[in-house]
ZAMARGU-4260 file (C-alpha; in steps of 0.2 Angstrom, whole numbers, plus 5000, padded with zeros to 4 digits):
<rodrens>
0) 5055/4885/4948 | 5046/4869/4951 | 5032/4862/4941 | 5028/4850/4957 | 5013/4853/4966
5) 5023/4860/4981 | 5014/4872/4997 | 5029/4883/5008 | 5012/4887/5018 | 5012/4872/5027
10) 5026/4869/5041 | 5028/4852/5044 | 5036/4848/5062 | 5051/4840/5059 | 5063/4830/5071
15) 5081/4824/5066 | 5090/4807/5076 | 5107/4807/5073 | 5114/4790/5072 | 5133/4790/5076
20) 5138/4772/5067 | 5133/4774/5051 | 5132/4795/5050 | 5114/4792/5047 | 5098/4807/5051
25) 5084/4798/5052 | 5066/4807/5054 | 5050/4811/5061 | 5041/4823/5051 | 5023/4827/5058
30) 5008/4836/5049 | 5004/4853/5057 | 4987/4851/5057 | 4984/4833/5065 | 4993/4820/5074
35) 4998/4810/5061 | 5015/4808/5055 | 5029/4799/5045 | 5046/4792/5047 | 5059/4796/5033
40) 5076/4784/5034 | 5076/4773/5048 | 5090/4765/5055 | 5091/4746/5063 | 5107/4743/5072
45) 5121/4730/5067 | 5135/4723/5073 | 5144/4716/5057 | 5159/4708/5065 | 5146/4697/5078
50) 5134/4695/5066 | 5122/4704/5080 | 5107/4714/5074 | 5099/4725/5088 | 5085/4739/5086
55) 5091/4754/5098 | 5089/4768/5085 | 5074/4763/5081 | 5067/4761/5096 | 5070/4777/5101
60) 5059/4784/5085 | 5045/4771/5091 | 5045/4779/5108 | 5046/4796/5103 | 5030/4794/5091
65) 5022/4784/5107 | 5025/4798/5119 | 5018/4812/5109 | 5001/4802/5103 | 5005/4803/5086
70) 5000/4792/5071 | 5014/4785/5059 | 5005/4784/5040 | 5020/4782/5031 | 5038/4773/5033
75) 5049/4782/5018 | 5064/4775/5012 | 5074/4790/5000 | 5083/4775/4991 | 5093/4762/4995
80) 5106/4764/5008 | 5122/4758/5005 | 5128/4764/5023 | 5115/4758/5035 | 5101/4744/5037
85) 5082/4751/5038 | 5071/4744/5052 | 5058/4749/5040 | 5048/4731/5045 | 5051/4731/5065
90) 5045/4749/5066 | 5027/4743/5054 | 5025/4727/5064 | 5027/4741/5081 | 5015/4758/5074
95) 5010/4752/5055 | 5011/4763/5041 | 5016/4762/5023 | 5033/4756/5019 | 5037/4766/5001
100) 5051/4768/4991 | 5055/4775/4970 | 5048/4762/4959 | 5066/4760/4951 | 5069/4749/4966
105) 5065/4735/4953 | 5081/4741/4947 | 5091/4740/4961 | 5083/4723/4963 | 5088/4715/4948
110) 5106/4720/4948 | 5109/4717/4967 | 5099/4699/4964 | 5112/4694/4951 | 5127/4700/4962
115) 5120/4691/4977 | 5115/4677/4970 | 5099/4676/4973 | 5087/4663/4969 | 5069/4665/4960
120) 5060/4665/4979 | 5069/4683/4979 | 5055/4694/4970 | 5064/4708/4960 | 5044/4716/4957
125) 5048/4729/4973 | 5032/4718/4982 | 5041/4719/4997 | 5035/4738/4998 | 5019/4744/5000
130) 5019/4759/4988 | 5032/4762/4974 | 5033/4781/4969 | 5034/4788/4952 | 5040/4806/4947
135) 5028/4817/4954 | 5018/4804/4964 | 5007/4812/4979 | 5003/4806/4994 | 4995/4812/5011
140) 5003/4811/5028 | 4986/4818/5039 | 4982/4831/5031 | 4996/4837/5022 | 5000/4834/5005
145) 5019/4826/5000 | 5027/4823/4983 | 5040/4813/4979 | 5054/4818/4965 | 5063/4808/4957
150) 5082/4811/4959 | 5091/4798/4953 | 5113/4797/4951 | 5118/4791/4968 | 5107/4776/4965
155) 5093/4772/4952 | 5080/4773/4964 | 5085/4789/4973 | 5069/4803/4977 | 5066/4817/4986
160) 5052/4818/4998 | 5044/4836/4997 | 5032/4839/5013 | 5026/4857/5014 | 5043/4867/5015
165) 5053/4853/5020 | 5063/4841/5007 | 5071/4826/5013 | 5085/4824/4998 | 5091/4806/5003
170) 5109/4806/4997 | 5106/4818/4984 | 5115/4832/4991 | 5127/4833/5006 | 5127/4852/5018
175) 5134/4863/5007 | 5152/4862/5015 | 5148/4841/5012 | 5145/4845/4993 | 5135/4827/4984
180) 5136/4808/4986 | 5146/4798/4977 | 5139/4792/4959 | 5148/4777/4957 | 5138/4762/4964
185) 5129/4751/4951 | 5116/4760/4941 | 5126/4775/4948 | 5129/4790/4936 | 5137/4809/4940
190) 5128/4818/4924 | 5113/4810/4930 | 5115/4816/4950 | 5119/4832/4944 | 5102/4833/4933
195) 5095/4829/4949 | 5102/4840/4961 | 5097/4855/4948 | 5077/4847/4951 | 5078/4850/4970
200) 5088/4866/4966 | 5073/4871/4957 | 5062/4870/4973 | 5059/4888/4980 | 5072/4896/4987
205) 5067/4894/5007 | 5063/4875/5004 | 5070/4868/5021 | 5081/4853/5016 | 5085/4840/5027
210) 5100/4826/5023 | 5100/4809/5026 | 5122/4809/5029 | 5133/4820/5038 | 5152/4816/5041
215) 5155/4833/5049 | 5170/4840/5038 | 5183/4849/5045 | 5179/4845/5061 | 5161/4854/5063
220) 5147/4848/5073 | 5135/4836/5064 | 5121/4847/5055 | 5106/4840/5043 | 5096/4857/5038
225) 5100/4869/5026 | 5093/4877/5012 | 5090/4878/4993 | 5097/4897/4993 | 5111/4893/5004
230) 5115/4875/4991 | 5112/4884/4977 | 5125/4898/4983 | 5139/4888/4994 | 5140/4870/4989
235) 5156/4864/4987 | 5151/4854/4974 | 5137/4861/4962 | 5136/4880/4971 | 5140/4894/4962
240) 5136/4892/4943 | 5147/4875/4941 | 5142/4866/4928 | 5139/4849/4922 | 5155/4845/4914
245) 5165/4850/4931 | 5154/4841/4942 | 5156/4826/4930 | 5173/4829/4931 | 5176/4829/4949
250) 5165/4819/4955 | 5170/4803/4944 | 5190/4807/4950 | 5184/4810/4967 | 5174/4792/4966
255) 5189/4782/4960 | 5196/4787/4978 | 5183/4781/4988 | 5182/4765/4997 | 5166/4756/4999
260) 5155/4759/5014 | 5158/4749/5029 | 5139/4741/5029 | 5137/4740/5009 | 5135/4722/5008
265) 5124/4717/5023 | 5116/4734/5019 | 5110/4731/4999 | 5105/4714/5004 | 5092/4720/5019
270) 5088/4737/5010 | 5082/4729/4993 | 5069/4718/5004 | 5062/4733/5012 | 5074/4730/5028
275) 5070/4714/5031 | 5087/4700/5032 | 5085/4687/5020 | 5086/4670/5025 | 5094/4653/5022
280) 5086/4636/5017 | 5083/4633/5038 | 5072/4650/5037 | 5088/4656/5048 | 5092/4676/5045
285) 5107/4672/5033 | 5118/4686/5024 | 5130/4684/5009 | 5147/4690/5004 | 5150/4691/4985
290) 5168/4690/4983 | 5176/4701/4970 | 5157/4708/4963 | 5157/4726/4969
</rodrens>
């Protein structure tokens, strides 16, 4: 079991926005016992080949919190994403909240700075955030008490967002026909995401989980809710007893495979500033391409 500070009493609300371009679930997770409410993963829209940002998904979570009178507190990022930009800033700017994010993001920081390029007016100190988590870090959303654990592997900066009986793993773990993320980004490790995936397979056995991906293998409808019983017990990749050599095995063949994600370089440059695009000289919104660095 757990040594976090975790409550399967309370029943957190919890809505899921599917966003079909990037395979992203983005949330709106409400405290049971008052309006207020936080948004984990958000998604701002992006047209790579124009060079065309837009903020349809996002949107559509603004209007959602508008309708039903609720309070955003908190803006949570579970790491950052490789596979989508965050509209993180538009959606403060709209409702306010906190934008937080693993204080390992001064990791992420300094190795992306150095394969972007970026100059000493990029500040690699996570200050673009306003709250960096530790292991174990506690925070209110209304009423209701969340922790944050940290689950590094996929990325250095990866945690799990516990809210009552509802985690939000990040990229931690996939459904259990899904299996886990991919370990081999920068600062990326596959004995390391298995260590983590034990810590949220420690979590009690009803924890409702919640991904942030889903690619719908073999052809099944999109789903983002499972459980720690049904992980623990049908994962393709850690369920049933495998242990840490096989997953490092697998995962570290299967990784050598894989492509890199379509949005990875607009995506680490936005995401490593909060979600907000970096600029040129001009103060124009400017992205890079580092040729032959990833």
């Amino acid at each position: 079991m757990t040594n976090y500070p975790v409550n399967m009493d309370i029943k957190p609300q919890v809505q899921a926005f599917f966003d079909e371009a990037t395979n992203t679930i983005s949330y709106i997770v409400k405290d049971p016992s008052s309006d207020s409410c936080a948004i984990v993963d958000s998604v701002m829209d992006i047209d790579y080949a124009a060079g065309r940002i837009t903020y349809d998904h996002a949107d559509e979570l603004i209007a959602q919190i508008e309708k039903q009178g609720l309070k955003l507190e908190w803006i949570i990022e579970t790491h950052v994403h490789a596979d989508h930009l965050s509209a993180a800033p538009y959606i403060q700017e709209k409702l306010g909240g906190k934008i937080g994010i693993g204080s390992k993001i001064l990791v992420v920081q300094d190795t992306f700075g150095k394969i972007f390029n970026e100059g000493t007016e990029f500040q690699r100190d996570g200050s673009q955030f306003d709250a960096l988590f530790e292991d174990g870090d506690t925070y209110t959303i209304g009423t209701m008490q969340a922790v944050a654990l940290y689950t590094p592997g996929h990325t250095p900066a990866c945690m799990t967002h516990v809210m009552g009986d509802a985690a939000f793993v990040g990229d931690t773990l996939f459904m259990p026909d899904g299996g886990s993320a991919r370990a081999d980004f920068p600062g990326g490790d596959a004995g390391t995401l298995y260590d983590s995936i034990q810590k949220v397979l420690a979590l009690p056995d009803d924890m409702r989980l919640f991904m942030c991906q889903d690619y719908g293998p073999n052809g099944r409808d999109i789903a983002w809710e499972t459980t720690v019983a049904e992980e623990k017990t049908h994962n393709i990749h850690v369920g049933g007893g495998k242990t840490r050599e096989e997953f490092i095995k697998f995962r570290t063949e299967r990784d050598a495979t894989l492509a890199m994600p379509r949005l990875i370089i607009p995506s680490l440059q936005v995401n490593m500033r909060a979600g907000d695009v970096p600029t040129d000289s001009d103060g124009n919104p400017m992205l890079k391409v580092p040729v032959n660095k990833l």
